[in-house]
N, C-alpha and C positions, 0 to 999 in steps of 0.2 A: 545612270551616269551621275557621277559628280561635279559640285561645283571648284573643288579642291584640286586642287594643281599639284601634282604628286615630279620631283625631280627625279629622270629615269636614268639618265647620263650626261657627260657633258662632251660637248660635237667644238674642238678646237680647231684652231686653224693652223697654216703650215708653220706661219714666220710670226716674230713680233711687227706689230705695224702692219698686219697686212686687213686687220681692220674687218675680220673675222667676225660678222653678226649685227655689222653695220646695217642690214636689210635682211628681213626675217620675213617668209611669206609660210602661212599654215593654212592644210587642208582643211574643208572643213568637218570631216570626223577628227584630223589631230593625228591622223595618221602617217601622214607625206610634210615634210620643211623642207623649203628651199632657203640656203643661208648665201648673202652676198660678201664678198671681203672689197672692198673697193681700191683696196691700197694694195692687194695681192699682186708681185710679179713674176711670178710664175717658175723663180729661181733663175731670173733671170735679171742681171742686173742692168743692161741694157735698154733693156724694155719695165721702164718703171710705173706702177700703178695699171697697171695694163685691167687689175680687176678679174676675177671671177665670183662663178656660184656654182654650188652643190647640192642635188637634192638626197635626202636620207628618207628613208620608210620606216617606221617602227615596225620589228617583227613581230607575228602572232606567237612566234614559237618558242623566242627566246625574252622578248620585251628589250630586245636593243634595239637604237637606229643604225641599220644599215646602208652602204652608198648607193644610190641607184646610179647605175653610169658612170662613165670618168666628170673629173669636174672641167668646169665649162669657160676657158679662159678668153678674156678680150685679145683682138690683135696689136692693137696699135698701144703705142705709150700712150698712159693719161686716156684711156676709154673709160675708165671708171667702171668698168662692168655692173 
C-alpha cells in the first residue's frame, strides 16, 4: 500500500448549494465514503436544507465508486442532515 493518493473519480452532488462534501466519512481500507450535503433539498423547494448523505463503495472490478442504496434525506426543513 501507498502513501500516494491516486484521484479515481469525482462523486458530485445534485444541485449547486446543496453543499456536496461538506462531511466526508472514510472507511478504513478506503473502500466505503459516506458523503454529507447539508444544504441538499431534496428537489424540493419547500422543504429547504432538509440535508442528506450518500454512501459509495469503490469497485473491485471496475475501480469506480458505486452507490450503495438510495441516498439518505432529512425530513424536516433545516435538519441539516
Amino acid at each position: 500500500m501507498s502513501d500516494i493518493w491516486t484521484k479515481i473519480k469525482d462523486i458530485t452532488g445534485v444541485s449547486n448549494g446543496d453543499q456536496h462534501g461538506q462531511t466526508v466519512s472514510l472507511s478504513a481500507d478506503g473502500k466505503v465514503v459516506a458523503i454529507g450535503a447539508s444544504g441538499s433539498d431534496n428537489g424540493n423547494p419547500t422543504l429547504l436544507d432538509v440535508g442528506s448523505v450518500s454512501v459509495y463503495e469503490l469497485s473491485e472490478f471496475d475501480g469506480q465508486w458505486n452507490q450503495i442504496g438510495a441516498t439518505i434525506y432529512g425530513q424536516n426543513q433545516e435538519d441539516f442532515l
